[in-house]
C-alpha positions in Angstrom: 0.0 0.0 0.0 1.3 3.6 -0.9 1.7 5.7 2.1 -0.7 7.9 2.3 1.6 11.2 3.2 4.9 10.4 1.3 4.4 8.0 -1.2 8.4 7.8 -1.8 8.8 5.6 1.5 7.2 2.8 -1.3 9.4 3.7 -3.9 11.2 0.1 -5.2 13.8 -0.7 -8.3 14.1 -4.8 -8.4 16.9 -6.6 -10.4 17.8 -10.2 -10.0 20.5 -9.2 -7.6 19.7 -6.5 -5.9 16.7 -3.8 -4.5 16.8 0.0 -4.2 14.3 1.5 -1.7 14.0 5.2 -1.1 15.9 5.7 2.6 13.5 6.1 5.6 15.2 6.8 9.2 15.9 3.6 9.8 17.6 2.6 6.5 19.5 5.9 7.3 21.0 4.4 10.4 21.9 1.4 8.7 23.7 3.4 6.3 25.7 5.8 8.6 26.6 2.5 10.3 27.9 1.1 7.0 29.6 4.3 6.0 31.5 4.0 9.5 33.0 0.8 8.8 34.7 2.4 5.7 33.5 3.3 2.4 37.1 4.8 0.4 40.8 4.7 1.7 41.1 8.1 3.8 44.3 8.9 1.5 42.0 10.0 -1.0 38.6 11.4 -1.7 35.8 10.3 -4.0 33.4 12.8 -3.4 33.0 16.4 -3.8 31.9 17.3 -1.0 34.5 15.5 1.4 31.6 14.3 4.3 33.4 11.1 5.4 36.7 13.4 6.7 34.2 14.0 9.3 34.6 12.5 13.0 32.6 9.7 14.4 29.4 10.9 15.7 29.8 13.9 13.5 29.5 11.9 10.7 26.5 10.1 11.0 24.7 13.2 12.3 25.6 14.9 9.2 24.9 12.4 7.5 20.6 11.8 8.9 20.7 15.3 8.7 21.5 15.8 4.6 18.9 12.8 4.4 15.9 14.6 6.1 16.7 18.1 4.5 16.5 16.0 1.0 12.9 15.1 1.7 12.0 18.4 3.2 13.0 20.3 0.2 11.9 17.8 -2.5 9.6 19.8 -5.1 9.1 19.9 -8.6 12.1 22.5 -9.0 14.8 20.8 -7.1 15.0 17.2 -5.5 17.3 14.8 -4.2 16.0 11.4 -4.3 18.2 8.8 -2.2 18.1 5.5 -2.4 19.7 2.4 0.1 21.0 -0.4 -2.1 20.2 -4.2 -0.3 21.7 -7.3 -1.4 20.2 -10.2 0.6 18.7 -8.3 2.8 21.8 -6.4 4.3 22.6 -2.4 3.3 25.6 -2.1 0.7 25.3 1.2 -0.1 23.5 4.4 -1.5 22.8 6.0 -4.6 21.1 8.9 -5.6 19.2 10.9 -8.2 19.3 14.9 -8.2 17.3 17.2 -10.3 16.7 21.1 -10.9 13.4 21.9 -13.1 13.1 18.2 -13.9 9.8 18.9 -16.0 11.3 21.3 -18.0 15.3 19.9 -18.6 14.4 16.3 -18.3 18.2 15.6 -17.0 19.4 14.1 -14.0 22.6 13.3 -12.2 23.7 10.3 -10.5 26.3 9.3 -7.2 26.6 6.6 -5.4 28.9 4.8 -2.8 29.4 1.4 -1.2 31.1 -0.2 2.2 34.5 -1.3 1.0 33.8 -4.8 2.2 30.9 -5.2 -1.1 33.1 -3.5 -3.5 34.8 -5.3 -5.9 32.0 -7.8 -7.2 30.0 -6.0 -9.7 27.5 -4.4 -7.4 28.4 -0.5 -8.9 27.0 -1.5 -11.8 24.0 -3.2 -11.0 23.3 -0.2 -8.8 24.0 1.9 -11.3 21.6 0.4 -13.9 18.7 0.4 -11.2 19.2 3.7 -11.2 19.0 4.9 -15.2 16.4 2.5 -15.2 14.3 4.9 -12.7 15.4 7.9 -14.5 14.8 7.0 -17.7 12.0 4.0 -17.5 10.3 6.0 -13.9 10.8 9.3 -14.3 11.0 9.5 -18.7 14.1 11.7 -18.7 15.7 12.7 -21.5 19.4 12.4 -19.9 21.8 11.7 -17.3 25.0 12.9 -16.2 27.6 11.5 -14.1 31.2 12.6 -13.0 34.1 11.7 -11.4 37.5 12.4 -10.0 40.0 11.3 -12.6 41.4 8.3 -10.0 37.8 7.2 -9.1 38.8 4.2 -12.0 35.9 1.7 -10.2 33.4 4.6 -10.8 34.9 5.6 -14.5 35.2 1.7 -15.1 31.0 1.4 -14.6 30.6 5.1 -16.8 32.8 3.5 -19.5 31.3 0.5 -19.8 27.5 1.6 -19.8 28.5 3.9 -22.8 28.4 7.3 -21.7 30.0 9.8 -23.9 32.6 12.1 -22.5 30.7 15.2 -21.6 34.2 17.5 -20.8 36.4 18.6 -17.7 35.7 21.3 -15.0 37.6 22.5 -12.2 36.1 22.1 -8.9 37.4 21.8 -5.2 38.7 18.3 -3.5 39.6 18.6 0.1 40.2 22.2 -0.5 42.3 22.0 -3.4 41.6 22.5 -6.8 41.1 19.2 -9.1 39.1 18.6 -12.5 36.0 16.4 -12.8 35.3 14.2 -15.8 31.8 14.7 -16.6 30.0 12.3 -18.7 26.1 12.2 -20.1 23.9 9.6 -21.6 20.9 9.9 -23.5 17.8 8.2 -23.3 17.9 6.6 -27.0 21.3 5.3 -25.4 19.8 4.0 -22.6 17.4 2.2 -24.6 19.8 1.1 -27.0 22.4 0.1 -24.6 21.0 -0.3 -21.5 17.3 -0.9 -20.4 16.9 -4.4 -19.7 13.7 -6.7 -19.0 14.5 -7.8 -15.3 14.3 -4.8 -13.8 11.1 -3.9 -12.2 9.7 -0.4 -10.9 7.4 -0.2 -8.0 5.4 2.8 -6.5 6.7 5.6 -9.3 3.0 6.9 -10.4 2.2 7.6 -6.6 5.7 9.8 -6.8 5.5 11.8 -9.8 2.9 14.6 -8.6 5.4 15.6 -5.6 8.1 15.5 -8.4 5.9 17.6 -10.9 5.1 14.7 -13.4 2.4 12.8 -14.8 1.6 9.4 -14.9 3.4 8.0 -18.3 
């Protein structure tokens, strides 16, 4: 049943291997445990904004806290959707789709993250086709856009291999020094060309598209 206040508690993206479900409080703790255990070696940074320098319980308060202020601003202008990634019933990791005047651009970007101890077996991927297939499939976007550090090989390796085309380089901060992102985009007759497959399964996206400023497809 759709929950009557917020129907993205419901929202579910099913592959043979794993599930994605939209992160309630206490998928949120599960994840800020996870992230604790280790999700990068600290010698380096994957993300651009650097939130696992932070101190233990820092961390994991900043960390409910960006989770809650995603759902509280999510309109049709601007949202964050973010989504715990569960392999046999046990929290892997996180990804997430982000939007500004979705209705209108019809492009969305993409990030995720894993515990170190599930990296390394193909998971990325997965996760990261589960998500295009929500953008794309869910949401009918037109493209999606990715980027990463230019060491971040596991996360260029999965960009690569789904077929996004090289979108350029920009400058941006790392830990408060300057470093260039490699920015990739792929398009939805890509996607469908290259991508979609049949054993992926949506669940609960007509109940989400009004609070996203969409239409049932």
């Amino acid at each position: 049943m759709t929950h009557p206040a917020w129907p993205l508690f419901d929202l579910r993206v099913r592959t043979p291997r794993l599930e994605l479900r939209y992160i309630d409080d206490e998928l949120a703790t599960d994840l800020v445990l996870l992230a604790l255990k280790g999700i990068h070696d600290p010698a380096t940074m994957p993300f651009g904004i650097p939130w696992t320098d932070a101190p233990s319980p820092q961390l994991e308060r900043n960390a409910l806290q960006f989770y809650w202020r995603c759902r509280a601003e999510t309109s049709p202008t601007s949202w964050t959707i973010n989504l715990a990634t569960i392999v046999d019933g046990t929290v892997v990791g996180s990804t997430t789709l982000e939007s500004t005047n979705f209705p209108t651009l019809r492009e969305f970007g993409t990030g995720s993250w894993l515990g170190r101890e599930f990296q390394g077996k193909g998971i990325g991927k997965e996760m990261r086709v589960a998500t295009l297939h929500l953008g794309f499939l869910g949401f009918a976007a037109e493209h999606a856009t990715t980027a990463a550090w230019p060491d971040n090989e596991p996360s260029l390796g999965v960009t690569r291999s789904l077929g996004y085309t090289g979108n350029g380089t920009r400058k941006a901060m790392r830990r408060d020094k300057p470093d260039v992102l490699h920015a990739f985009q792929m398009s939805r007759a890509d996607f469908l060309a290259r991508v979609q497959r049949e054993d992926i399964t949506l669940h609960g996206v007509d109940e989400c598209l009004p609070l996203l400023g969409l239409s049932a497809q």
